[in-house]
C-alpha positions as CSV (number, residue, x, y, z in Angstrom):
1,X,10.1,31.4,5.2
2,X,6.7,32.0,3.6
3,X,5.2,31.5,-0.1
4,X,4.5,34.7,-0.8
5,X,1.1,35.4,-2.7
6,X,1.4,35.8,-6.4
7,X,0.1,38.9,-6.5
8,X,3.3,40.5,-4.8
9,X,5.8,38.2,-7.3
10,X,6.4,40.8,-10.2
11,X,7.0,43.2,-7.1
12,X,9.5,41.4,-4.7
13,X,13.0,42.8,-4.3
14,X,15.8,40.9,-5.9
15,X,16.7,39.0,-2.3
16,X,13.1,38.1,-1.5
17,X,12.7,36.9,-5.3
18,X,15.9,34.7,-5.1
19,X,14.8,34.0,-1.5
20,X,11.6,32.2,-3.0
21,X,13.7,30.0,-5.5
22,X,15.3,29.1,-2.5
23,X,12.5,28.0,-0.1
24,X,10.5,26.5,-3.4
25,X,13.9,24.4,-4.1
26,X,14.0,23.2,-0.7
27,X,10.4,22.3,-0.3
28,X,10.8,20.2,-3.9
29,X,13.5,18.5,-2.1
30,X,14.7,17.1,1.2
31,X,11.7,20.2,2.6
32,X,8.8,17.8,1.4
33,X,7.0,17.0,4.4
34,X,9.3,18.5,7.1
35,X,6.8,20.5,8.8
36,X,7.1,24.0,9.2
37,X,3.7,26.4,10.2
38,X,3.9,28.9,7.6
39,X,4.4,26.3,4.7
40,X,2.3,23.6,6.1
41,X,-0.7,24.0,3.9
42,X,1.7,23.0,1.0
43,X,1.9,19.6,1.8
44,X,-2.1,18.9,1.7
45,X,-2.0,19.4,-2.1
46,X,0.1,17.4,-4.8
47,X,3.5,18.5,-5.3
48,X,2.9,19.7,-8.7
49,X,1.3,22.8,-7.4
50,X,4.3,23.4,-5.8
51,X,6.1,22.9,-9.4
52,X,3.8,25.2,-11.1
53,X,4.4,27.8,-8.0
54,X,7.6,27.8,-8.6
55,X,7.8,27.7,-12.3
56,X,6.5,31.0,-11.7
57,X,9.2,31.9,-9.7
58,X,11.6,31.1,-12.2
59,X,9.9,33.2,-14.9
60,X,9.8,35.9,-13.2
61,X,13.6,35.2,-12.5
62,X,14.6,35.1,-15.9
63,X,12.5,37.7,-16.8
64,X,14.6,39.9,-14.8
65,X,17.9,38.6,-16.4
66,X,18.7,35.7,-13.4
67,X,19.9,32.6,-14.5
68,X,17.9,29.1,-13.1
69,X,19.4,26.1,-13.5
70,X,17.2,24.3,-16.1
71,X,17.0,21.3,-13.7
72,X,14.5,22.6,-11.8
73,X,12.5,23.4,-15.2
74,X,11.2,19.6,-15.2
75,X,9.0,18.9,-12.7
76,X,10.2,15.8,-11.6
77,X,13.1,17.3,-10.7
78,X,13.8,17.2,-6.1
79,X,17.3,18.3,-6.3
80,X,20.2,16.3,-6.7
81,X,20.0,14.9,-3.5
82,X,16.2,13.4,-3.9
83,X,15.2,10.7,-5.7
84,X,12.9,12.1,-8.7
85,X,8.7,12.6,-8.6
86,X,7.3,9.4,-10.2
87,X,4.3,10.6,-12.1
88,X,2.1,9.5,-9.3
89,X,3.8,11.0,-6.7
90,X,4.1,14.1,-8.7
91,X,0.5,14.7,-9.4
92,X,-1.0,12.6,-6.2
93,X,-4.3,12.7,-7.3
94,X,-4.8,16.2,-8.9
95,X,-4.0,15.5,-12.7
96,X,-6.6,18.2,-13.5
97,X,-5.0,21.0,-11.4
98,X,-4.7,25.0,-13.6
99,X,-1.4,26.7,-14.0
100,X,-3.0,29.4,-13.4
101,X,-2.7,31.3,-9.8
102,X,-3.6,31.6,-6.9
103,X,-1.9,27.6,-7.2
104,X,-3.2,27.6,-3.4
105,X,-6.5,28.1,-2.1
106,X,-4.6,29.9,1.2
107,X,-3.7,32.5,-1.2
108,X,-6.6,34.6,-0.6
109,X,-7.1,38.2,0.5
110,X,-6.2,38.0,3.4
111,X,-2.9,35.9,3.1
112,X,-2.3,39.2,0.3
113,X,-2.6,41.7,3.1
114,X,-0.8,39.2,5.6
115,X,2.2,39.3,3.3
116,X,2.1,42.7,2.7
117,X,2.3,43.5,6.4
118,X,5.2,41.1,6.9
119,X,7.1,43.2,4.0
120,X,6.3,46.4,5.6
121,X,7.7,44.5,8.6
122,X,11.1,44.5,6.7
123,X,11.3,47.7,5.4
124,X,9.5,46.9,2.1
125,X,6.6,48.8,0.8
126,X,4.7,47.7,-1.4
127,X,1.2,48.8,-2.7
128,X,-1.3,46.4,-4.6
C-alpha cells in the first residue's frame, strides 16, 4: 500500500479512500517501523506528520458521510493494541511541522504522476 499524494485525496474512490484510513491506522500502530519500500520514507520524519496525513484522511471521510472512530482523532492515539505517543515520541523533534500539505517532502510531482499511473493501473482515471 502507498500514501497517496494529497492532491488525488478529494478524488479517490470510496475503497481507495477507506483503504488509506486503513494503511494510515496501521502505520500509527503496530506498522511503525516495520519496513515496507513504498512507505519507508514515513518513518524518517516524526509520527505526527503521519497524524496530520491522516487527519486528512479522516476529513475527507466524514466529509463524504463515513463515520471514523473518534479515537484516532487524538494524535496520540496507536490503536488499541499500542501503547500511546508520549509527546516526545509524538513530535520527535519536529514541534514546528505545518498542517498544511504536501505533509511529505516525497510528495512531489513526480510521486503525483507516479500515483496517478498506479490508479490508471487499476482501472481508475483520474485527471489533475
Amino acid at each position: 500500500m502507498r500514501l497517496w499524494h494529497e492532491k488525488l485525496i478529494t478524488k479517490l474512490p470510496r475503497q481507495q479512500l477507506l483503504g488509506q484510513h486503513r494503511e494510515c491506522c496501521a502505520l500509527r500502530g503496530n506498522g511503525w517501523g516495520k519496513s515496507h519500500a513504498i512507505v519507508n520514507y514515513v518513518f524518517h520524519y516524526s509520527p505526527y506528520r503521519l497524524f496530520l496525513y491522516h487527519q486528512f484522511i479522516m476529513e475527507e471521510m466524514k466529509g463524504r458521510g463515513y463515520r471514523v472512530d473518534p479515537l484516532w482523532e487524538n494524535a496520540f492515539y496507536r490503536g488499541k493494541q499500542c501503547k500511546q505517543h508520549t509527546k516526545e515520541s509524538l513530535y520527535a523533534g519536529e514541534e514546528n511541522i505545518s498542517n498544511e500539505w504536501p505533509f511529505y517532502p516525497e510528495h512531489d510531482d513526480t510521486y503525483l504522476q507516479e500515483c496517478v499511473v498506479n490508479l490508471k493501473e487499476k482501472g481508475i482515471d483520474i485527471l489533475v
